[in-house]
The first five atom37 places (N, CA, C, CB, O) and aatype in JSON, in Angstrom:
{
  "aatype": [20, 20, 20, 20, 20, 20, 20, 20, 20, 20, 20, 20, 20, 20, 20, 20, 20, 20, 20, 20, 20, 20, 20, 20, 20, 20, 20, 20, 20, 20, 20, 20, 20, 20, 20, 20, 20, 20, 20, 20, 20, 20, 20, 20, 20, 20, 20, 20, 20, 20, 20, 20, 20, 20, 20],
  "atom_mask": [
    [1, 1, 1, 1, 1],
    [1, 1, 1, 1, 1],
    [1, 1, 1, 1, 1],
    [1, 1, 1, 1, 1],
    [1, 1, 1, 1, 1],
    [1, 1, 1, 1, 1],
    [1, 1, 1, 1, 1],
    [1, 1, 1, 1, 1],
    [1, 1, 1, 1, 1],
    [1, 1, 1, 1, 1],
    [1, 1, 1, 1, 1],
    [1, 1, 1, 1, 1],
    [1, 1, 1, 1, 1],
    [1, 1, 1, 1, 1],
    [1, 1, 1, 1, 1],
    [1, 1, 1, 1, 1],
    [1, 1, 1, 1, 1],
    [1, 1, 1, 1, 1],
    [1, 1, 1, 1, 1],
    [1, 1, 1, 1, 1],
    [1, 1, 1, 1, 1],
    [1, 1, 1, 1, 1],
    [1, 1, 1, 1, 1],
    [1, 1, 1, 1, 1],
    [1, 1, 1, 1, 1],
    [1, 1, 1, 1, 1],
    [1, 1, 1, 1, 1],
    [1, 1, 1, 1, 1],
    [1, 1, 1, 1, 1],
    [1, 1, 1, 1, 1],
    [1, 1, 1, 1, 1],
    [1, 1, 1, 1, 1],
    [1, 1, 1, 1, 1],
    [1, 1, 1, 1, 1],
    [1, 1, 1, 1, 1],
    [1, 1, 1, 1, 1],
    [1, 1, 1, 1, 1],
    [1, 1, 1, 1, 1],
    [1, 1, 1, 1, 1],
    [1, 1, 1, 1, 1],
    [1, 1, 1, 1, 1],
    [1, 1, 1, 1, 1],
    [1, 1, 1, 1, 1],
    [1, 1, 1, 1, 1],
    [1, 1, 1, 1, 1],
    [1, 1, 1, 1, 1],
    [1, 1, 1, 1, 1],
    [1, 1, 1, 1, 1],
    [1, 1, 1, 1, 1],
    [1, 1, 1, 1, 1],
    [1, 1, 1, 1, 1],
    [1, 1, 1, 1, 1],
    [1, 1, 1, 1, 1],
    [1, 1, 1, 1, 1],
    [1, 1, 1, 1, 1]
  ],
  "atom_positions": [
    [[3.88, 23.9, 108.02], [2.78, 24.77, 107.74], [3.16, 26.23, 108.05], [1.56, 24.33, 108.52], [3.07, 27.22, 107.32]],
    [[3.61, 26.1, 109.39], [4.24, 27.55, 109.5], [5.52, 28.47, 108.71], [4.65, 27.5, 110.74], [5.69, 29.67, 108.95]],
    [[6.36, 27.7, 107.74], [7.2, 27.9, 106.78], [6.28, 28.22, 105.65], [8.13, 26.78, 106.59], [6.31, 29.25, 104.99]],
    [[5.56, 27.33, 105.53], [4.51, 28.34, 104.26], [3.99, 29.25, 104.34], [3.48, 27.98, 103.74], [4.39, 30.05, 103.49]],
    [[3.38, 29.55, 104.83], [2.55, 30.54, 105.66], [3.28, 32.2, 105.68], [2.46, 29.84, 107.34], [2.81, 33.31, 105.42]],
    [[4.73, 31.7, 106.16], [5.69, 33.26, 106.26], [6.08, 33.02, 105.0], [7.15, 33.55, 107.5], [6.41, 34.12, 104.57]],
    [[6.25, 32.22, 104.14], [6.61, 32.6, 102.47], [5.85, 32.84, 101.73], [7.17, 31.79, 101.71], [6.2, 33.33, 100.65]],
    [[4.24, 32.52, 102.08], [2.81, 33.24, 101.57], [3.01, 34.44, 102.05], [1.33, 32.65, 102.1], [2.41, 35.27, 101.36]],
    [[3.76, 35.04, 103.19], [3.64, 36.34, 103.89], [4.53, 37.44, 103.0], [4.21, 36.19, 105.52], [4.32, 38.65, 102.97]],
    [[5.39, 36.84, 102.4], [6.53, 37.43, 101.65], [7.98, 37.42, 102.44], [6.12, 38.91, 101.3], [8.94, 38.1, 102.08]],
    [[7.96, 36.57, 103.51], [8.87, 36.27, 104.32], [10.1, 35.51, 103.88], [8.3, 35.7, 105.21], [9.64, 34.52, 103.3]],
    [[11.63, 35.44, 103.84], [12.58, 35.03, 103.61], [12.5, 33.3, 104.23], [13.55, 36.06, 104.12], [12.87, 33.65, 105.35]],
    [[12.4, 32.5, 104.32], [12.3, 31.48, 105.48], [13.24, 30.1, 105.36], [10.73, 31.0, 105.55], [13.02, 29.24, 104.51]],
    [[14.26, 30.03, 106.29], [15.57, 29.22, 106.48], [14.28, 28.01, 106.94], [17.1, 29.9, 107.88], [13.14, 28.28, 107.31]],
    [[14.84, 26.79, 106.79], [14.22, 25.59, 107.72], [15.37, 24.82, 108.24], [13.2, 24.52, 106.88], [16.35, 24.82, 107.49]],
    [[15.47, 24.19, 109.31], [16.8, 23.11, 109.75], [16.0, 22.46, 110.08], [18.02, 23.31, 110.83], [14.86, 22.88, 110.26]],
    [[16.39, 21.05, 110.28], [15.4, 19.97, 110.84], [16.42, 20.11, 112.02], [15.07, 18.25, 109.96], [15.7, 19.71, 112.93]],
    [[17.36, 20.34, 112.49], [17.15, 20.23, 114.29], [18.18, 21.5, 114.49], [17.83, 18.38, 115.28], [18.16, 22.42, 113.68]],
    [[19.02, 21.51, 115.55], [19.19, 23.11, 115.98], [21.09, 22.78, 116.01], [18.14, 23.73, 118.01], [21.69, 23.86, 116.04]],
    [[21.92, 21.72, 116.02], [22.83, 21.75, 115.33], [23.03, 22.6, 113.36], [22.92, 20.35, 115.55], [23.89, 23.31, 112.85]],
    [[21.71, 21.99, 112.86], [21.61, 22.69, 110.93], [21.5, 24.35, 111.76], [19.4, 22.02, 109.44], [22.42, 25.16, 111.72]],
    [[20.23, 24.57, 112.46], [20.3, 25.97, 112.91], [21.19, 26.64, 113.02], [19.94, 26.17, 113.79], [21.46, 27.75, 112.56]],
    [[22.08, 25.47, 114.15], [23.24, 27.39, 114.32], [24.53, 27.11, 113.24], [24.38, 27.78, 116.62], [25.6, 27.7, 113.34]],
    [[24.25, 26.17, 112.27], [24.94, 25.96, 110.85], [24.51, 27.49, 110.15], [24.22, 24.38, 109.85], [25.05, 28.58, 109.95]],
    [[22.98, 26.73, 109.91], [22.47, 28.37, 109.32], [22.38, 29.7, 109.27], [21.83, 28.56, 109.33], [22.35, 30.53, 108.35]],
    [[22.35, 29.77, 111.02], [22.64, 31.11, 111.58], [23.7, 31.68, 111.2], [22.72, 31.15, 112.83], [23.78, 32.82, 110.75]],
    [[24.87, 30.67, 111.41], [26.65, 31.39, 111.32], [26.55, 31.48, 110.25], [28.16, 30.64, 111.72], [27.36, 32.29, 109.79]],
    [[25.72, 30.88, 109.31], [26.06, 31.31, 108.0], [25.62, 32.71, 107.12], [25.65, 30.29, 107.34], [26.26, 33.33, 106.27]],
    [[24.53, 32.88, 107.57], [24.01, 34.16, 107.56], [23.94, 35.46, 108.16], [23.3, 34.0, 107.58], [23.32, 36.5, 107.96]],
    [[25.06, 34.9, 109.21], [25.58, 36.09, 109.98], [24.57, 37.08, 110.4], [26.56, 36.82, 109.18], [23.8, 36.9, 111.35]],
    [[24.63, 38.33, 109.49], [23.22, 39.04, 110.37], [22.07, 39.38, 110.06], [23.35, 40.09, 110.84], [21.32, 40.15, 110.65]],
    [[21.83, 38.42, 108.48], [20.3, 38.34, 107.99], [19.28, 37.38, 108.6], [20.28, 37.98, 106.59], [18.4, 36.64, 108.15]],
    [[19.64, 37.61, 109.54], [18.36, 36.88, 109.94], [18.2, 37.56, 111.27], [18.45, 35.14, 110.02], [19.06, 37.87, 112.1]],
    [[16.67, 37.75, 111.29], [16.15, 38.8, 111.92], [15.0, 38.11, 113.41], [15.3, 39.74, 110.55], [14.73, 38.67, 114.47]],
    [[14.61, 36.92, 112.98], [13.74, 35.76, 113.59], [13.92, 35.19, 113.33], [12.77, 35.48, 113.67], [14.15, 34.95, 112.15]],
    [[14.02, 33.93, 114.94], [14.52, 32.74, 114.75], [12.81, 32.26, 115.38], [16.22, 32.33, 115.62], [12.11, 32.98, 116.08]],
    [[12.46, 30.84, 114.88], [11.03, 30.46, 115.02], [10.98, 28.6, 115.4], [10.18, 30.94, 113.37], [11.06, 27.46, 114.95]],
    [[10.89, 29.03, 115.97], [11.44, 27.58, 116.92], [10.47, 26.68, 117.67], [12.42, 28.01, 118.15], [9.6, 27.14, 118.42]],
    [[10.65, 25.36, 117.45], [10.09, 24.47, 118.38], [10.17, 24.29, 119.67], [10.29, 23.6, 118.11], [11.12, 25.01, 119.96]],
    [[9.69, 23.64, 120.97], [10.64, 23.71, 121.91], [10.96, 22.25, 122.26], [10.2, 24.55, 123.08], [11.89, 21.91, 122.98]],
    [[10.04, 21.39, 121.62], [10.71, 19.75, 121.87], [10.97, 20.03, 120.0], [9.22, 17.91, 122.67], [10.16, 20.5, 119.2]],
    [[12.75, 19.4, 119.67], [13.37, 19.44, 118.32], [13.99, 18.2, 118.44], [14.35, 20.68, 117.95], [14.52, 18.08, 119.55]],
    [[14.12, 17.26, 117.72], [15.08, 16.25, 117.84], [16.63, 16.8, 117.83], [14.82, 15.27, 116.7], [16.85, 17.99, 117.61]],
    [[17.47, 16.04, 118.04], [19.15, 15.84, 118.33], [19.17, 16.19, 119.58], [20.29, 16.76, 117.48], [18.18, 15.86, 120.23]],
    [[20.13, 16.84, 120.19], [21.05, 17.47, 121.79], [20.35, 18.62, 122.14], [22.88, 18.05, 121.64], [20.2, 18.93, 123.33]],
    [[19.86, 19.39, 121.09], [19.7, 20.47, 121.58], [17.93, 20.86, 121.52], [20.72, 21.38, 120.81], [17.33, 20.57, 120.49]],
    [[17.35, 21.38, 122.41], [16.0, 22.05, 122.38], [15.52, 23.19, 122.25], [15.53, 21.9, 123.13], [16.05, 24.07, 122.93]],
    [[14.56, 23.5, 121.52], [14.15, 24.8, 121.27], [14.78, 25.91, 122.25], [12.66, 24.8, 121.34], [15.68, 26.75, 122.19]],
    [[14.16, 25.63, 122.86], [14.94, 27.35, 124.49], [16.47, 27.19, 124.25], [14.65, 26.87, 127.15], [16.99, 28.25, 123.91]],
    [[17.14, 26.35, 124.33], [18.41, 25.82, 124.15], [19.2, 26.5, 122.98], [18.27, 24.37, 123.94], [20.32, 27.01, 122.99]],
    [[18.5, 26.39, 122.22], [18.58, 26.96, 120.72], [18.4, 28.64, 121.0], [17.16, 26.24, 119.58], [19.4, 29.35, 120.86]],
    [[17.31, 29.17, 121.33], [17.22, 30.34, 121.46], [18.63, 31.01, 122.35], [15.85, 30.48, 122.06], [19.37, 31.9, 121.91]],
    [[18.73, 30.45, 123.45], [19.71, 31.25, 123.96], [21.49, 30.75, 123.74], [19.26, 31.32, 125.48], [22.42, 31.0, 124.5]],
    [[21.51, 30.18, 122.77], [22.76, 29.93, 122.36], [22.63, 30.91, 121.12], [23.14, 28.31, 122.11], [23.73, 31.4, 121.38]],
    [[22.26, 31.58, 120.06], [21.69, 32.76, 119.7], [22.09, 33.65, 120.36], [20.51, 32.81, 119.69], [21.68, 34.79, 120.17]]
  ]
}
């Protein structure tokens, strides 16, 4: 809901289903991406905060 919502906004919006695809996505986009919007319970190894500060 919140992915729609920022593409109703006119917002660019990446989705990963867990935070391994994330920092896939991230490295891939190098430095377009401006906000990262995160869960803090995510399935796989890694968790939201986890995610943020590996970022």
């Amino acid at each position: 809901m919140a992915a729609e919502a920022l593409t109703d906004a006119g917002f660019v919006v990446l989705e990963a289903e867990h935070a391994a695809d994330a920092i896939s996505i991230l490295e891939a986009q190098a430095r377009g991406v401006h906000i990262l919007f995160t869960d803090v319970h995510m399935p796989g190894d890694m968790n939201g905060l986890q995610l943020a500060h590996h970022t």
